[in-house]
C-alpha positions in Angstrom: 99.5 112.8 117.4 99.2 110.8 120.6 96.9 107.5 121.2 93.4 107.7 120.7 91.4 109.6 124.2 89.0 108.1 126.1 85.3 107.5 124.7 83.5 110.3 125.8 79.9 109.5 125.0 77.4 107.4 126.5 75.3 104.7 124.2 71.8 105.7 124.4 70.6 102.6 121.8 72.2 99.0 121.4 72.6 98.1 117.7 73.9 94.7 117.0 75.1 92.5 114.4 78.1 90.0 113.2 80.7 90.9 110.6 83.8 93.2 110.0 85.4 95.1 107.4 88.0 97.0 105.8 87.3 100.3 103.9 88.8 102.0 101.3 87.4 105.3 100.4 85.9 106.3 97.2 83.3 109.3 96.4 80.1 108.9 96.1 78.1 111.6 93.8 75.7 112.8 96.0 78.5 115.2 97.8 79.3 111.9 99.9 82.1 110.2 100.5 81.8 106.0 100.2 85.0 103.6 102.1 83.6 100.1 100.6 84.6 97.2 103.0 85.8 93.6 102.9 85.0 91.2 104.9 88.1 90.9 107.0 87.8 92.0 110.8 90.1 95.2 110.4 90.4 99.3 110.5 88.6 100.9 107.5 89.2 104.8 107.1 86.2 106.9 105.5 87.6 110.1 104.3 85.6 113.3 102.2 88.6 113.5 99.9 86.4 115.5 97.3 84.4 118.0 98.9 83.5 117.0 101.8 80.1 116.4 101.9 79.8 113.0 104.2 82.0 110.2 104.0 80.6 106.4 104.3 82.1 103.2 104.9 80.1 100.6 102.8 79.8 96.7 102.3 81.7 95.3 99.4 79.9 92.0 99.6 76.6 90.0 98.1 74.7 90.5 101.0 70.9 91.8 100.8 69.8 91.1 104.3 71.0 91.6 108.1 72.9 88.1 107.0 73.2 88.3 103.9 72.8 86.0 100.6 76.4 84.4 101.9 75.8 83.9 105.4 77.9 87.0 105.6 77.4 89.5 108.5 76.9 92.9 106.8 79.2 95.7 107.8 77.8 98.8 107.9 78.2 102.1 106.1 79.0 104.8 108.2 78.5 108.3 107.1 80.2 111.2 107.9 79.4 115.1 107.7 81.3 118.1 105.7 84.3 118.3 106.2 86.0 121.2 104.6 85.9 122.1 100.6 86.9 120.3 98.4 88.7 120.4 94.7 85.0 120.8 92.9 84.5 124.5 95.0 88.2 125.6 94.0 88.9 128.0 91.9 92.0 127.9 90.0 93.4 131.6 89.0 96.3 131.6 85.9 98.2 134.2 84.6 98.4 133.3 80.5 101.1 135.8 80.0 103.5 133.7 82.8 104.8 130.3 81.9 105.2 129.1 85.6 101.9 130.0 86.1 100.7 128.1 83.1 102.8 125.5 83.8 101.5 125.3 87.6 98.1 125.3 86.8 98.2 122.6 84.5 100.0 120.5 86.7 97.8 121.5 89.8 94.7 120.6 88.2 95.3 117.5 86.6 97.1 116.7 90.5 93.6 117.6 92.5 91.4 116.6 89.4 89.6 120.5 89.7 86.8 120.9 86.7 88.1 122.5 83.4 85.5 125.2 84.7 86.8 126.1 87.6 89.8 127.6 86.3 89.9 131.2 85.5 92.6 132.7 82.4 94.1 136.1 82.8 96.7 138.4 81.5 98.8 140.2 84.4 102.2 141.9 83.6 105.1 139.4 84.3 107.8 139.8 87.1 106.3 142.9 89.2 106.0 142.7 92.5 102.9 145.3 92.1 99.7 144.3 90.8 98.2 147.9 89.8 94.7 149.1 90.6 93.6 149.3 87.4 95.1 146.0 86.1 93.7 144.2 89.2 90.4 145.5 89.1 90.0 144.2 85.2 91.3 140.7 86.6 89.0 140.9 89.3 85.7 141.4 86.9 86.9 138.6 84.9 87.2 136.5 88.0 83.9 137.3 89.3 82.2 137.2 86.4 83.3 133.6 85.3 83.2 131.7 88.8 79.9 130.1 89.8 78.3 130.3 93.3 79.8 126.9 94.1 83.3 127.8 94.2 84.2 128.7 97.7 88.0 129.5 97.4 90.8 130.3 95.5 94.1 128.9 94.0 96.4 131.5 92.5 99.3 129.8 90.7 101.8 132.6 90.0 104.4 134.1 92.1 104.8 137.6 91.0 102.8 139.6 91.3 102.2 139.1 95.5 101.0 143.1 96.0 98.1 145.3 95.0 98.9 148.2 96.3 98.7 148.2 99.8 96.9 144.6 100.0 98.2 141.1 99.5 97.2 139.6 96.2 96.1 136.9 97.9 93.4 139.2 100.2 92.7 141.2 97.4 91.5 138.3 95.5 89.5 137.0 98.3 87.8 140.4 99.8 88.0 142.9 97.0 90.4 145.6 97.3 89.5 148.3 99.4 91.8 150.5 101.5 90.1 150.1 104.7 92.2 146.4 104.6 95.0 148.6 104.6 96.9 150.7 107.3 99.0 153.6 107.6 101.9 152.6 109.7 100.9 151.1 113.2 97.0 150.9 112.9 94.8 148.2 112.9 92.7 147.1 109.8 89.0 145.9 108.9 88.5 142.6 111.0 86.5 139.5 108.3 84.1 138.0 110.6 85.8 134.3 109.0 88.2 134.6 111.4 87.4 131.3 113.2 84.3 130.4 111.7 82.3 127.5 112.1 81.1 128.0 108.5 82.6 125.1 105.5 81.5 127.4 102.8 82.8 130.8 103.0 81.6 132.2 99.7 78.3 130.9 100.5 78.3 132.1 103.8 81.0 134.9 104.0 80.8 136.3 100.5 84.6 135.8 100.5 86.6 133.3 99.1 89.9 132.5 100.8 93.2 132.6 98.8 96.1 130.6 98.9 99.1 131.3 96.3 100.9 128.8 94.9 104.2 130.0 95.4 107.7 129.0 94.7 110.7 129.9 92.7 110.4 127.9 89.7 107.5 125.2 88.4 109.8 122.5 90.1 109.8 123.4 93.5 105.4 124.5 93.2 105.0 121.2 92.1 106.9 119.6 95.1 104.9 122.1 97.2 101.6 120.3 95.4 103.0 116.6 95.9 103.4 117.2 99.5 100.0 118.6 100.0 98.6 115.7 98.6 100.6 113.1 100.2 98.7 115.1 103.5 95.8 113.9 102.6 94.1 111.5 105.0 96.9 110.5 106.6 96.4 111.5 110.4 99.7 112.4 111.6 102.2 111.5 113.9 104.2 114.4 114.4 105.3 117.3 116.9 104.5 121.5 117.1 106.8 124.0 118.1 105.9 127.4 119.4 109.3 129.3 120.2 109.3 132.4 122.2 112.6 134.1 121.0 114.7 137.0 122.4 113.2 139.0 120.0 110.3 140.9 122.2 108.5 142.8 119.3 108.0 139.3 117.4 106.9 137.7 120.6 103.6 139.1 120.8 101.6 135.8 120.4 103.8 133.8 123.0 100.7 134.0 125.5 98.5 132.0 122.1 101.4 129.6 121.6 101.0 129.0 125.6 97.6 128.3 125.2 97.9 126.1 121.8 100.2 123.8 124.1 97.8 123.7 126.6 94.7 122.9 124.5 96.4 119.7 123.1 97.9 118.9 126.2 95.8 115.5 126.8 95.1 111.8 125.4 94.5 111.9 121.4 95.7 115.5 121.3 99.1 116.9 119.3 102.3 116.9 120.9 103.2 121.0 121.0 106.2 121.9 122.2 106.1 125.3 123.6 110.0 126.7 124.0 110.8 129.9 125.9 114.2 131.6 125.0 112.8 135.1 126.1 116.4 135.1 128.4 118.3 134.0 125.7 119.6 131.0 127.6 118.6 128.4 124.8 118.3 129.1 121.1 115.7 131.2 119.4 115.1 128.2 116.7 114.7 124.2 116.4 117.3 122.3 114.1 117.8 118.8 113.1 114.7 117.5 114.0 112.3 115.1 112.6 108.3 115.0 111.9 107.9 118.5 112.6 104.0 119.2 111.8 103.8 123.1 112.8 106.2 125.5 113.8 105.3 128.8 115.1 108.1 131.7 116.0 108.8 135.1 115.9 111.8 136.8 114.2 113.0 138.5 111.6 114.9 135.3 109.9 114.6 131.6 111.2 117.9 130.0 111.4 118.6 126.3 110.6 115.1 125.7 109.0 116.3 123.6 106.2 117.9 121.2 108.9 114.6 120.1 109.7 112.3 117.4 108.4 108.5 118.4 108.1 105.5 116.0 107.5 103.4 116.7 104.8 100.9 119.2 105.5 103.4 120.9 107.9 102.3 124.7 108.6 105.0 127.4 109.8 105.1 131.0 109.8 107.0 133.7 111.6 106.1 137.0 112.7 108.0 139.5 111.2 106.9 143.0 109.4 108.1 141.7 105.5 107.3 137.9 105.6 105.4 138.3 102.7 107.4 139.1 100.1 108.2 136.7 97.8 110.3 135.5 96.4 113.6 137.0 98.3 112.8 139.4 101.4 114.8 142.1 102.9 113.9 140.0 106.0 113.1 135.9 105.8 109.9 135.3 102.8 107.7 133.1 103.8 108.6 131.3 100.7 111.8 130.1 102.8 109.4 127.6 104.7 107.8 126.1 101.6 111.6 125.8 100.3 112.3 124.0 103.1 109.4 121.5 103.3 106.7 123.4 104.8 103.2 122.6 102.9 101.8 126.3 103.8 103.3 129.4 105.3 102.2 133.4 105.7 103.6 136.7 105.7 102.6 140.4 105.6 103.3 142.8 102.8 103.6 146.0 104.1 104.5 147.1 107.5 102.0 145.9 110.0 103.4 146.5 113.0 103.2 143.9 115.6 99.1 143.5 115.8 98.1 140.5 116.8 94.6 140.4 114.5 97.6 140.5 111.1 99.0 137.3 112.1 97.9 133.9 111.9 96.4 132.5 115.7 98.0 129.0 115.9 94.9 128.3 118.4 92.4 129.0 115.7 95.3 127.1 113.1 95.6 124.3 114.4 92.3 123.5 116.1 90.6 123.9 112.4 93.0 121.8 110.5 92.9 119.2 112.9 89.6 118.5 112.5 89.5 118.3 108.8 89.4 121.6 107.5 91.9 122.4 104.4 95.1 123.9 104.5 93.4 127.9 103.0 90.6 127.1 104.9 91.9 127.0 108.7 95.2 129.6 107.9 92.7 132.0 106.6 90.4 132.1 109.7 93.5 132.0 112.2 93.5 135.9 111.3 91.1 138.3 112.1 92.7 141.5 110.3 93.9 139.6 106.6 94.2 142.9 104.6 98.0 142.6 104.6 98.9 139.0 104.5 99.9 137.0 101.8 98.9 133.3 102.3 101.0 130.5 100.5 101.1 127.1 100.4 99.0 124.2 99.1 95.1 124.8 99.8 93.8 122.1 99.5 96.3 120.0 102.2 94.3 118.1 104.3 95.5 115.8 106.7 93.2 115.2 109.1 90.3 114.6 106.6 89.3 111.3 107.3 87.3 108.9 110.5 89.0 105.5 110.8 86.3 103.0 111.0 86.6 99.5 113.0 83.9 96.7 113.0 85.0 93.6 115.0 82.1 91.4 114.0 79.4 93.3 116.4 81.0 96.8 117.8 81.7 99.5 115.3 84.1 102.4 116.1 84.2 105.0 114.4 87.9 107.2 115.2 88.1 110.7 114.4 89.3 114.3 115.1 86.3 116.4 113.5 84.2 116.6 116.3 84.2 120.6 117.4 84.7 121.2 121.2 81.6 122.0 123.0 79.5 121.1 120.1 76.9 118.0 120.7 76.8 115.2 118.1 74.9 112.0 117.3 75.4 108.8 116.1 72.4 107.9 114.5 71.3 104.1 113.3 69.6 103.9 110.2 67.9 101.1 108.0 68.5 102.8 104.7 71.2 105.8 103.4 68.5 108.2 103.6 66.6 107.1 107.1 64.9 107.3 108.9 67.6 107.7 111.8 67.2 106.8 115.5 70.3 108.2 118.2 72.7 105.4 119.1 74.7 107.8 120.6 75.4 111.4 121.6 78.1 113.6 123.2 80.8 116.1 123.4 84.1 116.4 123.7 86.1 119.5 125.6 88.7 120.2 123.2 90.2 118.8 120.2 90.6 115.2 120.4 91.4 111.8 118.4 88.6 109.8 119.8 87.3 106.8 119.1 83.3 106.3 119.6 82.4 102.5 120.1 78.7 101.8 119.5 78.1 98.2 120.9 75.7 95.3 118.5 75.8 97.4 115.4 73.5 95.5 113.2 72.0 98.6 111.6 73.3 98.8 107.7 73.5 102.6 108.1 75.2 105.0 110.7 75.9 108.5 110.1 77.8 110.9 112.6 76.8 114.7 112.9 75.7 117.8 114.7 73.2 116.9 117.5 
C-alpha cells in the first residue's frame, strides 16, 4: 500500500480539546468494536475484529469531564460502521464421517472463537469427488434447518467432496442446487445479483450465504491456511498486485479488468498493481522470486514458479483456466496449488465453463471490496456474477484491511482508513455521549479507493463516529 492520499473533506464544525492516545482494540457487545487509549500522544488503530458492527477508540483513563478528574485531556472514542461479517454470523459446516474435517473444524473454531452453535454436523461419504443429489439435498435440510437468521455465510472444512453434480459444493451450499447454475458446454449461467453488492449481510439481504471451503491436503497445511488468515487481520498491508496477460489468448479474457484494476489504484494511498503484458511472448507469462505479493491475477492452464514467491497474509490469486477447481490434484493447476504455496484464498471452476467472463472472479470488484474491509468470502464471492460453477477456497474470514488507524495529537484527531466506498458521501459526526445526539464535523467523498486520513481540527467532543452521510 502506498502513503496515506490527500484529505479530501472539508471541516464543516471545529471541535477542540487537549490530550492523545493510543488504542488497542477490543469488542464491545453491542455489535461495536472498542480501541481503549492511553494517554501517550500516538497512532491507535480501531478495528471490527468480530463482526463488524462499529469500531471505537476509547479513553483508558479516570477522567469524567472535558479535563478530566486528573487534569487529563480526554481522548475521544471514535466509532466506526460495519465492516464486513464477522465470526458470530459464520457458519461452520463438518463432515463427522471425515477426520480432516473434524480435525479442521475444531481447530478453526477454537482459531476465530465461532459459537458452539454455529457449527453444523453432517455425514457425507468420504473421498468422492461427487457429492450426489440425493445425499446433498439431506445435508442441505439439515443445514438450513439448524442455522439461525444471523448466520450470513459459510465455512465448509472438508476437501472432498468439491462437486454436486454440475455445481461447486461451495455454490451449492450457498444458493441451493438448481441446474439453471449450471451450463451445457459454452453457455452462460444464472447471474446472483451479490455480485458487487453494497450489502454486509447477504443472507439477510440476498437470501444466500457465501461459501468458502477450507481446503488443503492434509489438517496441517488447512491449519497453516487458517494461521495466515488470521495473521491478515488488521494489518493494512504493504504489498504489490500482479495482473499478467499471458500468451495464452483464451485465458486472457479479463486482461482489459486487470487494466482497469491497475488504473483504479493508480494514485496516493492506493495499492501498487503491477499490470504485465506478455501477449507477444517477449517476457514471461509468470512472476518468480518475488516478495510481499498481495494478489496475483493470471490466465493459464498451470502457473509456473508460484512456490518461488512470498505472499502476505491475506494474499488472493487465482487463474483462469476451465478445471481450476478441482481439488485436490487437477488435470490442469487446482486452485489448491495457490493455498499450497502461501496464498490465503484462491478460485476455480468445476466443470467446463468456457472462457465467460461472469464465471470468474473480477479483480476490480476483488480488490476494491477487500480493501475496504470486507472478508476474504465476502469480496471473492461478489467479484463473480455467474458463481454456479466455481469452487471458492481459502480462509473466509481473512481480513486485512478491517481496521481505521486513529491519531490524536492533543487537539486534532485523524482518523486513517480504507473503508470509505467511492462516490459514497460520509460524515463525521461529534457527539457528547455514545448514543448522541450527533452534529457533522465533517463530510465528503472520495473517487476511488483510497488510504486516507480525515483530520478534524479542536476535537474536544468525547464521541465521534464515521458513516454514511
Amino acid at each position: 500500500m502506498r502513503r496515506a492520499g490527500t484529505v479530501l473533506f472539508t471541516a464543516l464544525l471545529g471541535c477542540g480539546g487537549a490530550g492523545s492516545g493510543e488504542a488497542e482494540a477490543t469488542t464491545a457487545a453491542d455489535d461495536s468494536t472498542t480501541a481503549t487509549a492511553s494517554t501517550a500522544p500516538t497512532s491507535s488503530s480501531a478495528s471490527s475484529d468480530d463482526s463488524s458492527g462499529s469500531s471505537t477508540t476509547q479513553v483508558a483513563d479516570a477522567s469524567t469531564s472535558e479535563t478530566g478528574t486528573t487534569g487529563e485531556p480526554i481522548i475521544p472514542e471514535v466509532i466506526l460502521p460495519r465492516l464486513s461479517i464477522g465470526a458470530d454470523e459464520l457458519g461452520v459446516l463438518v463432515n463427522d464421517d471425515d477426520p480432516q474435517s473434524v480435525a479442521v473444524a475444531e481447530y478453526y473454531v477454537a482459531a476465530r472463537q465461532i459459537p458452539a452453535k454455529n457449527v453444523v454436523h453432517l455425514s457425507l461419504p468420504v473421498g468422492a469427488n461427487v457429492l450426489s443429489l440425493v445425499d446433498f439435498a439431506a445435508a442441505k435440510a439439515i443445514v438450513d434447518a439448524s442455522l439461525g437468521v444471523d448466520i450470513q455465510a459459510l465455512a465448509i472444512t472438508w476437501t472432498l467432496p468439491y462437486r454436486v453434480d454440475c455445481m461447486s459444493v461451495t455454490s451449492a451450499f450457498a444458493l441451493g442446487f438448481d441446474t439453471q447454475y449450471c451450463s451445457t458446454p459454452c453457455e452462460t449461467t444464472q447471474t446472483v445479483d451479490y455480485y458487487d453488492s453494497p450489502s454486509l449481510s447477504p443472507w439477510t439481504d440476498h437470501g444466500i450465504r457465501p461459501a468458502m471451503m477450507l481446503a488443503g491436503s492434509d489438517v496441517a497445511q488447512v491449519e497453516a491456511l487458517i494461521d495466515r488468515g488470521i495473521a491478515s487481520d488488521d494489518t493494512l498491508p504493504f504489498g504489490d498486485g500482479y495482473l499478467i496477460r499471458t500468451t495464452d489468448g483464451a485465458r486472457n479474457v479479463r486482461s482489459p479488468q486487470f487494466i482497469d484494476t491497475a488504473m483504479l489504484f493508480d494514485h496516493e494511498g492506493g495499492l501498487l498493481m503491477n499490470y504485465i503484458d506478455n501477449a507477444d511472448g517477449m517476457g514471461l507469462d509468470y512472476i518468480e522470486n518475488t516478495t510481499d505479493v498481495l494478489f496475483y491475477f493470471t490466465g493459464l492452464v498451470s502457473v509456473p514458479q508460484i512456490a518461488t514467491n512470498t505472499y502476505l497474509p491475506g494474499a488472493m490469486a487465482d487463474h483462469l483456466t476451465s478445471y481450476g477447481g478441482e481439488v485436490p490434484t487437477s488435470s490442469q493447476m487446482s486452485c489448491l496449488a495457490w493455498l499450497e504455496a502461501g496464498a490465503t484464498g484462491s478460485y476455480g471452476t468445476v466443470v467446463e465453463p468456457c472462457n465467460y467472463l461472469a464465471k470468474f472472479p473480477n479483480p476490480v470488484v476483488a480488490t476494491s471490496h477487500y480493501f475496504r474491509g470486507e472478508t476474504m468470502v465476502e469480496a471473492y464471492w461478489k467479484s463473480v456474477s455467474q458463481p454456479g460453477e466455481g469452487l471458492f477456497v481459502g480462509e473466509p474470514l481473512a481480513r486485512p484491511w478491517g481496521t481505521a488507524v486513529v491519531d490524536f495529537d492533543g487537539s486534532t484527531l485523524t482518523i486513517s482508513t480504507t473503508l470509505l466506498a467511492p462516490g459514497v458521501d460520509y460524515e463525521v459526526q461529534a457527539g457528547d455521549t455514545v448514543d448522541g445526539p450527533w452534529a457533522t464535523a465533517f463530510s465528503g467523498s472520495v473517487p476511488y479507493p483510497v488510504f486516507i486520513p480525515i483530520e478534524i481540527a479542536d476535537a474536544t467532543a468525547p464521541y465521534y463516529r464515521l458513516q454514511p452521510g
